[in-house]
C-alpha positions, 0 to 999 in steps of 0.5 A, a space after each residue: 835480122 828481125 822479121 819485118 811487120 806488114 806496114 814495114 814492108 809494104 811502105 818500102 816495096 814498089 807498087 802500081 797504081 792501086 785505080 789502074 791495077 784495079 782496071 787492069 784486073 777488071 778487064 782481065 776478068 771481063 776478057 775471061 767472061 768473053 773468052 770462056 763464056 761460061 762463069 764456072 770456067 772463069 772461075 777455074 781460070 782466075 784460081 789456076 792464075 792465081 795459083 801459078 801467082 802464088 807459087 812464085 810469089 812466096 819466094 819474093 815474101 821470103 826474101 822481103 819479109 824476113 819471116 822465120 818458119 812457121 810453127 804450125 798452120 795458125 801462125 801460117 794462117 796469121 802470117 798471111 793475114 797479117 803480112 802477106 796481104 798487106 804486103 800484096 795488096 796493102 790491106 791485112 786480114 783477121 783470121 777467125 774461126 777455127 776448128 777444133 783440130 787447127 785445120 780450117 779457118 777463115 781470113 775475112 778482108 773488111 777491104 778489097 782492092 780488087 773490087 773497087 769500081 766492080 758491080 756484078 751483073 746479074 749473068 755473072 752472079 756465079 762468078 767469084 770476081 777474086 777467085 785469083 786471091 784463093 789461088 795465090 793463097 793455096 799456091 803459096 802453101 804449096 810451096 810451104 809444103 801444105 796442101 790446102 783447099 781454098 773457097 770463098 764463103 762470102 762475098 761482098 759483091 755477092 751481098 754479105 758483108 764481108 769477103 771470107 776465105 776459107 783455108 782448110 790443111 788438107 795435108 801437111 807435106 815432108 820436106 823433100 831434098 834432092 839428095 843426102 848429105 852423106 853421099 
């Protein structure tokens, strides 16, 4: 079976409401701000969420997307911009600047579900309001076996003109089995 485009996938899965997801993460956040008071603990917080996130979302990729393994870490990095996000939040994103070794790169969203209806007030200027995206994101490569370190660069609720996550292999780790076949 070939593998399915992010359109494909995304216009045969099951969704929510995109206003209400939207609310229902806005007040997720704005509980953690409560809750923790501090916005680096936010911070911390929305990325092991959404890294809990992503360590059980790539099985339902795999499942649904049919997509072979990867060759190495651009088609990785391509992957998901292209499906992975699409899929999930019904936007794809471009993956640019690369490193000179293939390590790093950047997945630029022009679009963010997330942040519709949310404007910063100046106490949580610190906050990265979709830190959970860099969370799923590493999460995810994790559970591919590649150790990955995830920030953001820009944001658009911060003032740049794009949202930019910066994706950095840190290590890419053997496959373990849990025992030998010859036994």
């Amino acid at each position: 079976m070939a593998p399915k485009s992010g359109d494909a996938i995304f216009a045969s899965v099951d969704r929510v409401n995109a206003e209400l997801f939207t609310l229902t993460y806005g007040a997720m956040v704005r509980q953690l701000l409560t809750d923790l008071e501090e916005v680096d603990e936010v911070n911390k917080q929305l990325d092991q969420m959404g890294y809990n996130i992503g360590v059980r979302l790539v099985d339902e990729f795999l499942a649904k997307s049919n997509v072979s393994r990867c060759v190495d870490f651009k088609e990785t990095a391509e992957v998901i911009a292209k499906v992975g996000f699409k899929m999930f939040l019904g936007v794809t994103a471009s993956v640019t600047n690369w490193d000179t070794e293939g390590t790093t790169c950047s997945l630029i969203l022009e679009d963010n579900p997330l942040v519709d209806f949310v404007e910063l007030p100046d106490t949580c200027q610190g906050l990265y309001y979709c830190n959970i995206l860099s969370g799923i994101v590493r999460g995810a490569l994790e559970m591919v076996s590649m150790k990955t370190e995830v920030t953001w660069l820009r944001d658009m609720l911060r003032g740049d003109d794009v949202f930019e996550l910066q994706v950095k292999l840190l290590k890419q780790v053997p496959e373990e089995y849990p025992y030998k076949d010859d036994e």
